[in-house]
C-alpha positions in Angstrom: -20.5 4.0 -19.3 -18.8 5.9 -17.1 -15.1 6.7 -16.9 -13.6 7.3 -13.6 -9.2 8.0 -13.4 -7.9 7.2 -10.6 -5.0 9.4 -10.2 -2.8 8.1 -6.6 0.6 6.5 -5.7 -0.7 4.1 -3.8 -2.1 1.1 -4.8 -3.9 -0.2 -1.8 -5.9 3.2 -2.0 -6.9 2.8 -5.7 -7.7 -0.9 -4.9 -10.2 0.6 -2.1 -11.4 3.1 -4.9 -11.9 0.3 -7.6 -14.2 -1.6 -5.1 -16.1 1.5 -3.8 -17.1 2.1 -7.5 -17.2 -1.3 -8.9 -21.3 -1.0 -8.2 -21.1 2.3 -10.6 -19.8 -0.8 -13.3 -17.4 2.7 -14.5 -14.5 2.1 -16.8 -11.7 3.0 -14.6 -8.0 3.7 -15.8 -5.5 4.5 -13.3 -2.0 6.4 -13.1 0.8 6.7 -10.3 1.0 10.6 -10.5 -0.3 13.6 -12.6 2.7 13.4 -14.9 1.3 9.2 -16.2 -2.2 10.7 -16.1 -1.8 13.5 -18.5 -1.2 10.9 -21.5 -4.4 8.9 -20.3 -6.2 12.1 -20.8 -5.1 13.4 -23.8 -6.1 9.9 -24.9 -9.6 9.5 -23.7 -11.2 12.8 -21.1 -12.5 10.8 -18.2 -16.1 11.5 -16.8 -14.6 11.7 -13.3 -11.5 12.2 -12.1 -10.1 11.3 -8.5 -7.0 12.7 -7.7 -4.6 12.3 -4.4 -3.1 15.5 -3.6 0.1 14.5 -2.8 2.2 12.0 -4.8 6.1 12.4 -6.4 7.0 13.4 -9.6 3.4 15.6 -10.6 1.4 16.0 -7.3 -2.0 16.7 -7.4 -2.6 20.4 -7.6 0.3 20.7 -10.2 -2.1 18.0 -11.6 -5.4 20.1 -11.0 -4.3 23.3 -12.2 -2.1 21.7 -15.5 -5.8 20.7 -16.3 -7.8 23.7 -15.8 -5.3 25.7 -17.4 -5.7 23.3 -20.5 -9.5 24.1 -20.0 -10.3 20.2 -19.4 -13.9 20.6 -17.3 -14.3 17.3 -16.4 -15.1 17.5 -12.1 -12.0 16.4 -10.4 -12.6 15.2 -6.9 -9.2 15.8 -4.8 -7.9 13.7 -1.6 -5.5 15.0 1.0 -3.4 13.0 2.9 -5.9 12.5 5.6 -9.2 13.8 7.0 -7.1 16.1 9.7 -7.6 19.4 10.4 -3.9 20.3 10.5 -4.1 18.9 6.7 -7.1 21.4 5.7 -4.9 23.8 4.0 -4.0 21.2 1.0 -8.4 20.7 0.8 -8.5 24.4 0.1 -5.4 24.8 -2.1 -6.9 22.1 -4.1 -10.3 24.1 -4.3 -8.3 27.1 -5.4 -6.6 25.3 -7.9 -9.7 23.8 -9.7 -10.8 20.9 -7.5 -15.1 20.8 -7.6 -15.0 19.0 -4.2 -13.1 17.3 -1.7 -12.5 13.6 -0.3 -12.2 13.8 3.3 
């Protein structure tokens, strides 16, 4: 089975995430921030990871680059605050920091 986190501090967004993967049938565990994540990790390394970029107490390149620096490989798709072009630089700071792709 596949497990998906869910890392964003909104809930209506990872309710819309839950129901775009629900036909996947994943396990899917899911934090606030980076800093409630890293325990769920150290727990059990997801399959997937799905992480909002920005988001108080750990965003998500503090997240992204905490993890590769820990040498966790697992791919780690990134979401910036919206599909703008104004917002683009967060898309490739999150590539730099580790991200494998981008939600726009």
């Amino acid at each position: 089975m596949l497990g998906v986190l869910i890392v964003d501090d909104d809930p209506q967004t990872r309710e819309i995430l839950r129901t775009i993967l629900k036909p996947l049938d994943p396990c899917i565990i899911e934090a606030g921030n980076g800093r409630e994540a890293l325990p769920l990790i150290e727990q059990c390394v997801p399959d997937l990871m799905i992480v909002d970029i920005l988001m108080p107490e750990m965003d998500g390149l503090e997240t992204i680059r905490f993890l590769r620096r820990k040498g966790y490989r697992m791919p780690i798709i990134a979401m910036p605050v919206r599909a703008d072009p104004a917002e683009s630089r967060y898309s490739e700071f999150a590539k730099s920091f580790g991200a494998d792709d981008v939600l726009l």
